[in-house]
N, C-alpha and C positions, 0 to 999 in steps of 0.2 A: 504494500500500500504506500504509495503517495505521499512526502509531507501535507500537503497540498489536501488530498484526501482525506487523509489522519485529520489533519487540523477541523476539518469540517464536521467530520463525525463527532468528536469531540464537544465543537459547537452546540450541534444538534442536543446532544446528551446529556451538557451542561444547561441548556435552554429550558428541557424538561425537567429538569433537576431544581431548577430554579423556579419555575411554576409549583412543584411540591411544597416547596418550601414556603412562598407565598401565600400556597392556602395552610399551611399550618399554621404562619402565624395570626393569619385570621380569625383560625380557631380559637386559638393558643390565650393571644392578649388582645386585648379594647384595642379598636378600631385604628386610633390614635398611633398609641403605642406600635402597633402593628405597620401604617406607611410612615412611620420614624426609621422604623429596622429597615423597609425593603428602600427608604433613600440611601439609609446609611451602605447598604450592601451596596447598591449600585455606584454609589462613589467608591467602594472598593474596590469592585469588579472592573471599574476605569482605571485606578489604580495598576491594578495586576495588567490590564490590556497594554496600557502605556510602555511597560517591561516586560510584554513580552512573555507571561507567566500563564500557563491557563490554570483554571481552578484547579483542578487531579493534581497538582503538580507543586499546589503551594507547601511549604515547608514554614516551621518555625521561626526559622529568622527572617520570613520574608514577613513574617504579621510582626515581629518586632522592629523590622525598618520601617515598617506601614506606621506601627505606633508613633515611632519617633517623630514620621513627617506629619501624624495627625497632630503633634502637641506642636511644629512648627507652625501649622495652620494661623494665619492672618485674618480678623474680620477689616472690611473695606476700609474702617475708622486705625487700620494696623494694629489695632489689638488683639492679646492673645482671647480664644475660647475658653470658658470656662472649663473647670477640674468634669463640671456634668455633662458639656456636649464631648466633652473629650473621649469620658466613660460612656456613654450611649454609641458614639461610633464603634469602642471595643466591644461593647455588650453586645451590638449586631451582628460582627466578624464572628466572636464566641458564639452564640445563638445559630449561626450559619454552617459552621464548621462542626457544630455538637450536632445537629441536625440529621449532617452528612454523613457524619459517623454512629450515629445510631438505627441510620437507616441502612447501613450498609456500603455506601455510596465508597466510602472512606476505610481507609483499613483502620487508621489511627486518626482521634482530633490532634492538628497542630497546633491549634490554638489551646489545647487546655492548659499549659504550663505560662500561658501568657497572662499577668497580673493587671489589675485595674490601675489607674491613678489614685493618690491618695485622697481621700477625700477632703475637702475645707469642714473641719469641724465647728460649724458655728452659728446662730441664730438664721433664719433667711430676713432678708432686708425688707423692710416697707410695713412690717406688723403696725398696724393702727391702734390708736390707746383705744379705753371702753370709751371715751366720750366722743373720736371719732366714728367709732363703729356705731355707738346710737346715732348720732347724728342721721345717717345715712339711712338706716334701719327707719330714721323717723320721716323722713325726709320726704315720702310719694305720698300725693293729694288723695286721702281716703274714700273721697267722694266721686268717683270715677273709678271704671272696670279697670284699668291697664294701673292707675294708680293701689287698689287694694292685690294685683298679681304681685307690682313691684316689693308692695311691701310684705308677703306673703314669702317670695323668693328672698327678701335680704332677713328678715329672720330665718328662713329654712337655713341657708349660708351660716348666717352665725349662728344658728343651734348645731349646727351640726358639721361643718367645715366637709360639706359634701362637695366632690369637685364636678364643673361646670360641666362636662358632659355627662355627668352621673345628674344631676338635675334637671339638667333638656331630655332624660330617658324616661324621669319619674311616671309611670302610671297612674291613675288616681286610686285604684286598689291598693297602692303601695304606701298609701296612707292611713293608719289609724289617730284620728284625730282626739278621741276617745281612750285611748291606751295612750296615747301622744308616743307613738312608737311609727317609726317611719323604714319601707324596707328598701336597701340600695339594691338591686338585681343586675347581674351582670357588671360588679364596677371594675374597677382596675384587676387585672390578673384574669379577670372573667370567675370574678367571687362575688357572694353573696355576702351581705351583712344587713344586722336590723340595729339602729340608733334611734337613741331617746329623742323626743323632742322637747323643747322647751317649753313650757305652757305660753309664752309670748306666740311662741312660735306656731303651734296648736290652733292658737284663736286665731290668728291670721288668716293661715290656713281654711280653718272655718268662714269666717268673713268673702273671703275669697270664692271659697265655691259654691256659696249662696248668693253672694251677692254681685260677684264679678264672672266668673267664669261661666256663666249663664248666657248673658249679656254677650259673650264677645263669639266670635264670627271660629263656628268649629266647636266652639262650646257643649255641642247636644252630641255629636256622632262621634268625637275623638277620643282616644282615651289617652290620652297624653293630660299631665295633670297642670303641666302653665306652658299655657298657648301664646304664638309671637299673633304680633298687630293681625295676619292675615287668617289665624285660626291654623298653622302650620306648627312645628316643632321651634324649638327656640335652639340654636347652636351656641358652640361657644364664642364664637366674636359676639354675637349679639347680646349673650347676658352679661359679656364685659363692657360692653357698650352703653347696656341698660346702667349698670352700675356705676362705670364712671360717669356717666350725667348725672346720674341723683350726690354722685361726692362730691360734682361742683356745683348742683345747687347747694348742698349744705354746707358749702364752704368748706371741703375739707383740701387742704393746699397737695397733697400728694396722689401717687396717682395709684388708683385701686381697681382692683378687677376680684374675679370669684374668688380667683388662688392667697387673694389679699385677704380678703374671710379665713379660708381656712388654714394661712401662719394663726393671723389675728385670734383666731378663738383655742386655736394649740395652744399659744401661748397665754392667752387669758385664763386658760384653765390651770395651767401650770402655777402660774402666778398664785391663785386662788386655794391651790393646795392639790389638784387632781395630779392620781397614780399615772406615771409614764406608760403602763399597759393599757389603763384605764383609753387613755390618749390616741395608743394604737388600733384599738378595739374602732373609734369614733371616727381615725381619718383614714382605718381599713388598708395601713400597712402592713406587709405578708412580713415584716421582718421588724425586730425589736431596733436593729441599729437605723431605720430609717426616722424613728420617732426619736432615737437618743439625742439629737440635736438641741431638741427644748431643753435637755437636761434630765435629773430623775427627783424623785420624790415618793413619798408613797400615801393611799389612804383606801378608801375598801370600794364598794359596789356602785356602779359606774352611771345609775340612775340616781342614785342619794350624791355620788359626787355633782353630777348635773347641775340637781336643785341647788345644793351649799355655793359650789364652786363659779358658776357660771354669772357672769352677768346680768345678765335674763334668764335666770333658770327660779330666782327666788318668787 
């Protein structure tokens, strides 16, 4: 056979290989998650092309020259990438090459003995005091359908530091307003979890779907539980959208979005005395060391911590 040939077949082989892989991680991780990895892999797969390297064929030290040219990596402004886009490009490579080697594809992963970056251990930036986060929380005209949604979604936010496409997914079955227990379906990792709601949060809610979500266009047939302006699903640019207008009507000087909520009320609770498991439990990470950033602490049951600890939980 042919270089010429060879090379093609290979192509071919790699092309289907790469389709697998793409719907696994469809399956695998949230949506999100999922066209983060297949960009990240296709900058690598350009990577290897540029050099001449086809996939069958990569070795360990070629993922650790790769590493090194990811941490040279320049944004337009010539600044370096962060420690996490850094580890998200590694985490695709690993995730691609574990893939290939446990389906067979591979005899050995080369990537497995390749280590992450370390991480920046330390607070995330932009946490909002309690009196910003009321502010904002208070801040949509009750008297109008889109204004009693808004306020419905910025308590859901701070009761429960649910992230933005986990709330554009919410169902309305997936609320007990009544147990004030609210359930996340399919969030991050394509895991389930059930978190407390705040009684703030609750009557909102309530408010809301008597009195607003009635009213608005998609309201009777949808079951999605907060509808955008047209009666369709709410994405994530939109409900960061939503939110930063209502932080510059309230005057709040910085800039805020969902993921501002859910540092915001991690650390609020921490502050307030809530257990670091407690923590994880609510913002539904798979791992103790992603919550350890707040720090640790300790106190008992995660709905009594709620009420004591929360801002709006009393």
């Amino acid at each position: 056979m042919s270089n010429a040939v060879h090379r093609m077949s290979t192509e071919r082989k790699t092309g289907k290989v790469l389709k697998l892989f793409e719907d696994h991680v469809f399956v695998r991780y949230a949506e999100r998650t999922a066209k983060g990895y297949l960009r990240a892999v296709r900058f690598f797969l350009d990577w290897l092309g540029r050099r001449g390297i086809a996939l069958p064929d990569v070795r360990t030290d070629d993922i650790l020259v790769y590493q090194t040219d990811v941490y040279g990596l320049r944004k337009k402004d010539g600044k370096p990438y962060s420690t996490y886009d850094q580890t998200h490009r590694i985490a695709a490579v690993k995730t691609l090459f574990r893939f290939l080697a446990r389906r067979g594809y591979l005899l050995s992963d080369p990537s497995a003995s390749v280590e992450y970056p370390r991480q920046e251990n330390r607070l995330p930036r932009g946490v909002m005091t309690p009196q910003e986060a009321r502010a904002i929380v208070e801040a949509p005209d009750l008297s109008t359908p889109m204004g009693l949604r808004d306020r419905a979604i910025f308590e859901t936010l701070y009761a429960t530091g649910i992230r933005a496409g986990e709330l554009g997914n919410l169902k309305r079955e997936d609320v007990d307003t009544e147990e004030r227990i609210l359930r996340v379906v399919l969030g991050k990792g394509k895991k389930d979890r059930n978190v407390p709601l705040t009684r703030a949060a609750a009557e909102a809610i309530e408010a809301y779907l008597a009195y607003g979500r009635p009213q608005m266009r998609g309201g009777r047939r949808s079951q999605l539980l907060f509808l955008a302006h047209r009666g369709g699903k709410m994405y994530d640019s939109h409900l960061n959208d939503v939110v930063s207008k209502w932080a510059f009507k309230a005057g709040v000087k910085r800039h805020v979005t969902c993921h501002t909520f859910r540092h915001s009320v991690a650390t609020h609770l921490l502050r307030g005395g809530a257990d670091i498991r407690h923590i994880q439990m609510l913002l539904g990470h798979s791992s103790l060391q992603t919550t350890e950033r707040y720090t640790r602490v300790e106190v008992s049951d995660l709905k009594e911590v709620m009420k004591r600890a929360h801002p709006r939980g009393r």
